[in-house]
N, C-alpha and C positions, 0 to 999 in steps of 0.2 A: 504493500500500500504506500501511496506517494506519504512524505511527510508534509505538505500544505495540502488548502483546502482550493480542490481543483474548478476552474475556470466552468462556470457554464455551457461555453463552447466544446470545451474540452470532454464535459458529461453528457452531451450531447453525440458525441460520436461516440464513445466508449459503453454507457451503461447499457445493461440489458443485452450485454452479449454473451455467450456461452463461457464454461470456463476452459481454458487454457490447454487444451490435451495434445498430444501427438496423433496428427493425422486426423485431429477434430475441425470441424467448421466454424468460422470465424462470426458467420452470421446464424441465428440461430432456423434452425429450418422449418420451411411450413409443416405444421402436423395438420394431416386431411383424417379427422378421426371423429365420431359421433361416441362411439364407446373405448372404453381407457383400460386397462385391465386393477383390478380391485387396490387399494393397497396404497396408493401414492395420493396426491393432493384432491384430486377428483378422479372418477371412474365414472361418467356420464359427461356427454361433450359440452350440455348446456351449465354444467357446473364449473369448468374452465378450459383452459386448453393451452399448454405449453406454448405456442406462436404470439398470445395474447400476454404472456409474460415480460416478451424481451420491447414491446411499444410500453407496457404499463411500467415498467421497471425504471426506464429515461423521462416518461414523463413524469411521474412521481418524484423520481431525484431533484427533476428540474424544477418545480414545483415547491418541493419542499413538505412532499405527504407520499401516501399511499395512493395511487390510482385503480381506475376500473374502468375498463373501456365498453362501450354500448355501439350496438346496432347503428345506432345515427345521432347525433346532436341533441335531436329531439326526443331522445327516446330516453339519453344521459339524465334531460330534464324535467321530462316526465316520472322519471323515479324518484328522483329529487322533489318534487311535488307531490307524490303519494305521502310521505314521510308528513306531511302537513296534519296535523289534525283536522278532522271534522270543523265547519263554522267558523275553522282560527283565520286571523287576517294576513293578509298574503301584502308587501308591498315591491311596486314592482317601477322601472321607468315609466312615462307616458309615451317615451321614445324605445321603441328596444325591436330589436329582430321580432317580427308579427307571426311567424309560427309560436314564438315563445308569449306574444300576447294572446294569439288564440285561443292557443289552452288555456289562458290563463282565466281567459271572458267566461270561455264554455263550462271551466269551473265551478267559474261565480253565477253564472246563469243556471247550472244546475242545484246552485244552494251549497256547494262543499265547501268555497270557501269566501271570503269577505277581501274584496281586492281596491287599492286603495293605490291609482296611480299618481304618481309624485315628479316632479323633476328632479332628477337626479344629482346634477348639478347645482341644484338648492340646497346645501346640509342641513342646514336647521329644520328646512320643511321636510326633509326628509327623517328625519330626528324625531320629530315630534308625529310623524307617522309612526314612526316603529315602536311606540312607547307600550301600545297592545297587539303588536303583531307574533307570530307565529316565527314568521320567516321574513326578511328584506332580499328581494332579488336586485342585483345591481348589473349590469353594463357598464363597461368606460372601458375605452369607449362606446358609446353610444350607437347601436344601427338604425339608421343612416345619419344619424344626425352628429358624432361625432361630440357629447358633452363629455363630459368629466367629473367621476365619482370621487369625492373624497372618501377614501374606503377608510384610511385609517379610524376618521372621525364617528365616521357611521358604524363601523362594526366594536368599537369600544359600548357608543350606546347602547347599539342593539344590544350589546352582549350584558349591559347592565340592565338591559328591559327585558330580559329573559330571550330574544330572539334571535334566531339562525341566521346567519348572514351567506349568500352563495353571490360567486361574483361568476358573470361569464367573461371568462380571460380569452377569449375565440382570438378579438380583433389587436391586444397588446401581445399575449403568447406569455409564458413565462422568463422571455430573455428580457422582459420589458419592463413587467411588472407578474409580481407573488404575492396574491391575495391573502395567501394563508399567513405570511410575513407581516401582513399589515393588521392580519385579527378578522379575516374573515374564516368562517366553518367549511367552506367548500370551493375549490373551481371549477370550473366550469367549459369543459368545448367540444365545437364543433372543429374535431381534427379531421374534416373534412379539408379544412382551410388550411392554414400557413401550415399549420403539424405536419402532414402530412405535404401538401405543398406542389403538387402534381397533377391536379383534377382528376385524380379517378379512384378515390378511394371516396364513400361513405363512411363514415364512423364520428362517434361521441367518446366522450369521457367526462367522470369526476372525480375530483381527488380532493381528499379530507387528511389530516394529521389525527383525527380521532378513530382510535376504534371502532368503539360502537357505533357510529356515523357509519363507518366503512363498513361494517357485518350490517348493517339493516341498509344499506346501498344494494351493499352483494345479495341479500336475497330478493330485493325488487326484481335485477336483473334478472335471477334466476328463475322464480314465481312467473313473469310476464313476460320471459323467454329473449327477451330485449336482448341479446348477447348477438358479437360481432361476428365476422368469418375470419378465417382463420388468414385469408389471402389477404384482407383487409387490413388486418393488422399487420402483417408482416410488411405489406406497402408503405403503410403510415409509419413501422419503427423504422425502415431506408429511409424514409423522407426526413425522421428526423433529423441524419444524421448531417445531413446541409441547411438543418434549418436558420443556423445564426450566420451563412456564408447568404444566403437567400433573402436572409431576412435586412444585410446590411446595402447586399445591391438594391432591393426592391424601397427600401426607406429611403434611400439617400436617391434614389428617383421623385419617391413622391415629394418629399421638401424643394428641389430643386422644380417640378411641374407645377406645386403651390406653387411658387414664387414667382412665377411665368403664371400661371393663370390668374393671380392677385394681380399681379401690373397690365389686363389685358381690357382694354374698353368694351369688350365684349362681353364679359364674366361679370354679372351683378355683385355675386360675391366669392370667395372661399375659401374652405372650412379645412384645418387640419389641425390635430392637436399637440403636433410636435415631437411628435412618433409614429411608428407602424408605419400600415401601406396603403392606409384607407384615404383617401381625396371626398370633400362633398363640396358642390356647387353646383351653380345656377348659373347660364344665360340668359343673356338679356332678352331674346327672343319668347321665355315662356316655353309653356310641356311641349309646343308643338313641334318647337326647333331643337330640345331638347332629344325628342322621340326619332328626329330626321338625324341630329349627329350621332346618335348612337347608333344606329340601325347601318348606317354609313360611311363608317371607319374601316379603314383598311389594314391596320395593325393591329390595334384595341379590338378585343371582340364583343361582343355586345351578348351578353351572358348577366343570370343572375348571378352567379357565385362567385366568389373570394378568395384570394392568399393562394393563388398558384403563381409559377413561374411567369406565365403569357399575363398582361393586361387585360381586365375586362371591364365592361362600364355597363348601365343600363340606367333607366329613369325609374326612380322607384317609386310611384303612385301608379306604373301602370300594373301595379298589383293589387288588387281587392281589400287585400288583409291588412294593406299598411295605413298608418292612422293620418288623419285628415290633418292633422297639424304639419305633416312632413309637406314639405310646398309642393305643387304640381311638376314644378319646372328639375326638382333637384337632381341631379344624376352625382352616383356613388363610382366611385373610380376607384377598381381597384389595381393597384400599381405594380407589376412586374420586373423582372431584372434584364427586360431588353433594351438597346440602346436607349439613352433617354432625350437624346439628338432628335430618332426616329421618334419616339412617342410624339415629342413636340410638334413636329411637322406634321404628322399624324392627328393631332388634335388644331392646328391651325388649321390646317386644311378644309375640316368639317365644318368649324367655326368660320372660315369666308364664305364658304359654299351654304350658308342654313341660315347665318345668325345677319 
């Protein structure tokens, strides 16, 4: 074992790999297995599965807890959300990725729980939310909108108002920021995105430093079958293992594209919080010109999803689920490690031709 305490980066390639043998594999292998034979950690597939050790094992370090990887994002957080009691009060962003708001409506419309959205970026009102909640769900950043949760402040109160704090780390990562460092109970992601980092993996996770947190997580999954593939996960731990080489071309893109979209007579506004790889603004033009440059880009592709290598963008009201506060016009960029010469040109172009 080294004698200092190893670099992020450094744990980021190394954890979660087999140990050391002569004429053993470096990367741990996919196991294609439903049944296990008796005797070792599980003997049934949906109870674990050796491939889903060596992604849990890196992000966990990285983190700073225990992990458990899900089926999809949404699935992560749907177990997280079972753990809720009956009637207790749920508080959540007014802004936040709208699958996570769905469930969260359909909840409260079925009477399970009492949901109370706040701005997140308001500590105090966010504060004096949680003072009978259950659970505080946080974002920061913020989908689409890019706010910014004081986690520290909120998960001390919560935690002196009796309630859970779960933060969803999707859009900073743990290179960025460690919820569990700051005093939250849970993170949160869709390592569909930057984790993973390649667009072709599905997959969730949470990670708790608590036991008993982590054993009533593990039998959610178990119970409601929510558990990943095995291909999936051995996807997402390679993809780790460039996540901080990815994560530094794709950020030092988007700051330099802010700065160039901020100085552009065309651009009403934009939004970036001074990390990650997420861009939010508006043209001048409105959804219409909005809907024309995105569908019309030649490098940028025009996709909903996030935190791969390639650039994507999209306008996010042309989605049903997302909430009336997010402006019509805005489009979410997300920023890639291609040139960022070529983005530029790339997003001028659209912008003379629409705006």
């Amino acid at each position: 074992m080294p004698g200092h305490e190893l670099s992020p980066s450094t744990i980021a390639v190394g954890a979660g790999r087999p140990n050391r043998v002569p004429g053993g594999p470096l990367n741990a292998p996919i196991t294609l297995a439903s049944a296990l034979v008796p005797g070792g950690a599980s003997e049934y597939g949906r109870q674990g599965n050796p491939t889903w050790d060596s992604f849990e094992t890196v992000l966990g370090a990285l983190e700073g807890g225990r992990a458990l990887s899900f089926a999809s994002g949404t699935a992560a957080t749907s177990a997280l959300f079972d753990l809720v009691p009956a009637k207790a009060t749920v508080v959540a962003p007014r802004h936040a990725y709208y699958g996570t708001l769905t469930q969260l409506h359909e909840r409260a419309r079925r009477g399970q729980i009492d949901l109370k959205l706040v701005d997140i970026d308001n500590t105090q009102h966010v504060i004096n939310a949680a003072e009978n909640a259950a659970l505080v769900w946080i974002e920061s950043p913020t989908n689409p909108s890019l706010e910014i949760a004081d986690i520290a402040a909120i998960s001390q109160a919560a935690s002196h108002a009796g309630a859970a704090v779960a933060v969803d780390n999707t859009f900073a990562t743990p290179l960025r920021q460690k919820p569990l460092e700051l005093g939250a109970d849970f993170a949160v992601h869709s390592a569909s995105k930057l984790l993973s980092g390649h667009s072709d993996v599905i997959l969730g996770a949470v990670v708790t430093n608590s036991d008993r947190a982590y054993a009533a997580i593990e039998k959610r999954r178990s119970v409601l079958g929510a558990i990943p593939g095995a291909m999936e996960t051995w996807l997402a731990a390679r993809g780790m293992r460039t996540l901080h080489v990815r994560l530094d071309r794709a950020e030092a893109n988007a700051q330099e594209l802010h700065k160039r979209l901020s100085a552009s007579n065309r651009i009403a506004y934009s939004r970036y919080p001074g990390f990650g790889t997420i861009i939010a603004f508006e043209v001048t033009g409105g959804a219409q010109v909005a809907q024309k440059m995105t569908e019309q880009s030649d490098i940028i592709t025009y996709a909903t999803s996030l935190g791969g290598v390639e650039s994507t963008w999209e306008r996010r009201r042309r989605h049903p689920g997302e909430p009336e506060s997010v402006p019509e016009g805005l489009i979410r960029l997300s920023v890639g490690i291609e040139d960022v010469e070529d983005l530029w040109i790339d997003i001028q172009n659209v912008l003379a031709a629409f705006s």
